[in-house]
C-alpha positions as a printed NumPy array, in Angstrom:
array([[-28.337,  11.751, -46.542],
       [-26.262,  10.041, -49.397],
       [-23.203,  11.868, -48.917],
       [-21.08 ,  12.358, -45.968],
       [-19.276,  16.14 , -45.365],
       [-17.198,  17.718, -42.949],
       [-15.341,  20.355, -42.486],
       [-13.066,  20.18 , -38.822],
       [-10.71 ,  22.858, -38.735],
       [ -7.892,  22.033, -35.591],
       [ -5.215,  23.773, -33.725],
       [ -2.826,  21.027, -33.161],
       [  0.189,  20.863, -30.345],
       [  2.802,  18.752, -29.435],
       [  5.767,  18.777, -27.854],
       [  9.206,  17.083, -28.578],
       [  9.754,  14.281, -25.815],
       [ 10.637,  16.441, -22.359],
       [ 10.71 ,  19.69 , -24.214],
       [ 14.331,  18.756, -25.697],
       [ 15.448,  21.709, -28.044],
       [ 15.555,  19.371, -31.326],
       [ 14.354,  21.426, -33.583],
       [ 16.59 ,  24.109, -34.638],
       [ 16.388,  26.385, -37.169],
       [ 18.475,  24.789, -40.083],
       [ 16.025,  21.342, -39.695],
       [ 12.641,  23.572, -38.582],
       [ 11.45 ,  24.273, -42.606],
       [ 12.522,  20.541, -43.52 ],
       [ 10.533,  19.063, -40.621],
       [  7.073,  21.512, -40.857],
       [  7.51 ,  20.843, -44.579],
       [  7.488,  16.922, -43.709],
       [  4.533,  17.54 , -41.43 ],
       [  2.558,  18.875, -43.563],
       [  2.822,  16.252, -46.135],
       [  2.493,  13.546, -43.59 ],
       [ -1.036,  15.159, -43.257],
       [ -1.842,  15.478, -47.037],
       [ -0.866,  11.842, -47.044],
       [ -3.589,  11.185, -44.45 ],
       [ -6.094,  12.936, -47.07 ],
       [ -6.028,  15.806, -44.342],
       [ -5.09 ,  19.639, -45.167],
       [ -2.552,  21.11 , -43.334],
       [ -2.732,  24.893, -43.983],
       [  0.1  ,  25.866, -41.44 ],
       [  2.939,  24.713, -39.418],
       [  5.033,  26.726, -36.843],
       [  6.696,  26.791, -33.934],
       [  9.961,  26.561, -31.849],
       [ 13.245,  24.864, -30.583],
       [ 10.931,  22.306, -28.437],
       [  6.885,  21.564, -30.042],
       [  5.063,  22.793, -33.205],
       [  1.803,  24.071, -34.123],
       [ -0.765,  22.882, -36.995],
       [ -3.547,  24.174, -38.434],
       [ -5.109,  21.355, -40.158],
       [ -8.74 ,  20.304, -41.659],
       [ -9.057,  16.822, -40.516],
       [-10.616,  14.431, -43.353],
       [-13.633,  13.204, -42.521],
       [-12.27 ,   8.849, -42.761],
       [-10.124,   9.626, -39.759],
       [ -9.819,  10.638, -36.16 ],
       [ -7.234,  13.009, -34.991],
       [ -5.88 ,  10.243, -32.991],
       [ -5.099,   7.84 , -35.752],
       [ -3.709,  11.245, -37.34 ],
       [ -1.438,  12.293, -35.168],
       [  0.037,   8.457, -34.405],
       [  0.74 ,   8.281, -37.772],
       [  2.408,  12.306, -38.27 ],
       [  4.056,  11.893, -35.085],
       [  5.366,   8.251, -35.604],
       [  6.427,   8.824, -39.43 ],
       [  8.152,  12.361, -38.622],
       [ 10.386,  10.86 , -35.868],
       [ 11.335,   8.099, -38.13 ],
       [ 12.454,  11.145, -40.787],
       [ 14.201,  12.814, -37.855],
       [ 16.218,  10.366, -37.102],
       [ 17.255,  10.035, -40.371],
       [ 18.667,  13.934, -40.458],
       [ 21.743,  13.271, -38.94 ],
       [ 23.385,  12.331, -35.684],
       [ 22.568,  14.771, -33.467],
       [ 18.754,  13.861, -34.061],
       [ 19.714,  10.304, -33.526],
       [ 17.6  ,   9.931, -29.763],
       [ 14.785,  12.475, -31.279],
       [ 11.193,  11.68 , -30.179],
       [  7.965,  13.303, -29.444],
       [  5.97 ,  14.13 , -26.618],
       [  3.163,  10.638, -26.281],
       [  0.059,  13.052, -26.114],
       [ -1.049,  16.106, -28.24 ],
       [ -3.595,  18.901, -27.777],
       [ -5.931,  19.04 , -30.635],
       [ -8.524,  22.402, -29.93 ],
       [-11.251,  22.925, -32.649],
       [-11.389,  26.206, -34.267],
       [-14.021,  28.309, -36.259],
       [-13.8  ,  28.43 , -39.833],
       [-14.1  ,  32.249, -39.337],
       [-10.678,  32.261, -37.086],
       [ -8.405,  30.477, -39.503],
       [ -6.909,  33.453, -40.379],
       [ -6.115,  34.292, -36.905],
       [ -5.076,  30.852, -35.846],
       [ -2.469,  31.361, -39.278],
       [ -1.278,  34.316, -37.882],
       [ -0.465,  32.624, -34.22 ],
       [  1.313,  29.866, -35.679],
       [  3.71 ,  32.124, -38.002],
       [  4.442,  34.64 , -34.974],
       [  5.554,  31.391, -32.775],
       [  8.861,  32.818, -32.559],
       [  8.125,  36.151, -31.313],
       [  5.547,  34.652, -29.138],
       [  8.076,  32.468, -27.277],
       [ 10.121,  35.612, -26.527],
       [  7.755,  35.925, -23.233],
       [  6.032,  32.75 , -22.977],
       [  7.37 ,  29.005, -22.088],
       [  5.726,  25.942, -23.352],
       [  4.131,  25.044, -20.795],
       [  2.256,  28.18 , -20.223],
       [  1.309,  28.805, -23.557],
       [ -0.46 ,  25.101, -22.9  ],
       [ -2.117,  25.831, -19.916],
       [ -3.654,  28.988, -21.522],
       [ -4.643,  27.193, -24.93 ],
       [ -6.564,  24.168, -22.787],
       [ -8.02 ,  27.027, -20.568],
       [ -9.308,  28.998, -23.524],
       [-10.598,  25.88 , -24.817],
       [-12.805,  24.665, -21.445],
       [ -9.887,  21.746, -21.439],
       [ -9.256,  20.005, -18.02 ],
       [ -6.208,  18.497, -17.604],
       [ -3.414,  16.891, -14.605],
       [ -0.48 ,  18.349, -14.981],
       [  0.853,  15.027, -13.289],
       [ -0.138,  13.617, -16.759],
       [  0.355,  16.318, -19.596],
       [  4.638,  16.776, -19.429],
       [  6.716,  13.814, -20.471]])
């Protein structure tokens, strides 16, 4: 086959470094909007960020020249460097080391859309952590919990 195609659509999760509340809601549309163009400039597509005080959600359609790891070092590293820049209060700002990346039918994109914008009403009922537990669950993920908080 001469030509090489792809099409991974991910749910993407990560945490700010031990859940700190960093993300408020005056820097929140600055930092999704610098997400998602840390993920264009990957050659990625980032249809949707969301999320809270303490980790985000991304729906994103991974290019086919590289791996969500190399991805996500790259978003995560280049976004913390931004942070940091945003003022003094953001001045010991960090993410979580690891990530949950969970693939998802093209057919559910509109639902995973719809879970990432309702993140705030979501959160009303549901920490972090269990919200997690239930995504690796639903997605046959085994994990130690002794390894997935920092």
């Amino acid at each position: 086959m001469p030509q090489s195609l792809s099409n991974v659509l991910c749910h993407i999760v990560f945490s700010t470094k031990d859940r700190a509340p960093f993300i408020t809601s005056e820097i929140a549309p600055k930092l999704h909007a610098y997400l998602a163009a840390a993920i264009r400039g990957s050659k990625s597509e980032c249809y949707r960020v969301g999320g809270v005080a303490d980790h985000v959600h991304l729906a994103v359609r991974l290019a086919r020249t590289i791996s969500q790891s190399d991805l996500l070092e790259s978003v995560k590293k280049e976004s913390s460097k931004w942070m940091k820049t945003q003022g003094e209060q953001f001045s010991s700002f960090s993410w979580q080391r690891g990530f949950g990346c969970f693939s998802v039918s093209p057919t559910q994109n509109s639902l995973l859309l719809k879970y990432i914008s309702n993140q705030e009403e979501h959160h009303k009922t549901e920490t972090f952590q269990d919200e997690y537990r239930k995504l690796c669950k639903k997605n046959g993920v085994e994990f130690d919990e002794r390894y997935v908080w920092d």
